[in-house]
N, C-alpha and C positions, 0 to 999 in steps of 0.2 A: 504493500500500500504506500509504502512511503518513498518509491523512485517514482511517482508524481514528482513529491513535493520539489524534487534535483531540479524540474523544467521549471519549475514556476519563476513569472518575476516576482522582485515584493511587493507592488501591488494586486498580481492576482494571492500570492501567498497571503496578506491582510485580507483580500475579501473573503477566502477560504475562512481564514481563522474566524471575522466576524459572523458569517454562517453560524461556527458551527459555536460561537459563546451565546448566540442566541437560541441555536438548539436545546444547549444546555440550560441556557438558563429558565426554557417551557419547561422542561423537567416533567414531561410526559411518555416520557421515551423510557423503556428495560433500562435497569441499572448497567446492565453488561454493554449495553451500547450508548450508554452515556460514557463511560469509561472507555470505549474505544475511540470515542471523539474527542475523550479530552488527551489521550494519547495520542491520537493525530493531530492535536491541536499543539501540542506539545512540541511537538516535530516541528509543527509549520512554526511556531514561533523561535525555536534555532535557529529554524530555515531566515527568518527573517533576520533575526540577530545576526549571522552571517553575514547576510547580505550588506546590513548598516555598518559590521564591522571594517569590511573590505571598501566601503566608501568613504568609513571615518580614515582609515588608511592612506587610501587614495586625495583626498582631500588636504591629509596632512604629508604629503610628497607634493601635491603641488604649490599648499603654501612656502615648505620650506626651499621649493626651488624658486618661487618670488622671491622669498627672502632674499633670498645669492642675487638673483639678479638685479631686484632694486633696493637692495641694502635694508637695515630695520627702519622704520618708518619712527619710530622715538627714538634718534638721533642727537636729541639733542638744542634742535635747532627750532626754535621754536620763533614765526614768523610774527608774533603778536605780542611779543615782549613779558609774556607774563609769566610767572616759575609758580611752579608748585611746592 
C-alpha cells in the first residue's frame, strides 16, 4: 500500500492525509480500518516531512550560495546612519 505514497507530490500527499483525518475523525468506520488509515496516514505524513525536509535543504544551498555571491547583507554598512 505504501509504494503509492513514493509517486505522490506533497500536495496530493496533504490531500490524501486530509481525506483520511476526516475519515477518522466520523469514527464510523471498524476499529481495524481506522487503524489502517491512520497507519497510512502515518506514512503519508513522512512522506510529506521528507519532502519539506529536502526543500528546507535545498532552500538553504541556495541561500548560502547568495550568501558567497553577494556577501552578508549586515555588513555593517548601514545607509541611514542609525546603530543599534
Amino acid at each position: 500500500m505504501s509504494d503509492y505514497i513514493k509517486e505522490l507530490t506533497f500536495e496530493q500527499a496533504l490531500e490524501k492525509l486530509d481525506s483520511i483525518v476526516k475519515k477518522l475523525e466520523d469514527a464510523n468506520s471498524p476499529l481495524g480500518d481506522m487503524i489502517d488509515l491512520y497507519e497510512e496516514g502515518v506514512r503519508l505524513s513522512a512522506h510529506c516531512f521528507g519532502i519539506l525536509s529536502s526543500y528546507d535543504e535545498r532552500l538553504e544551498r541556495i541561500s548560502d550560495h547568495s550568501l558567497r555571491l553577494f556577501g552578508d547583507a549586515d555588513d555593517g554598512n548601514d545607509t541611514d546612519g542609525a546603530s543599534v
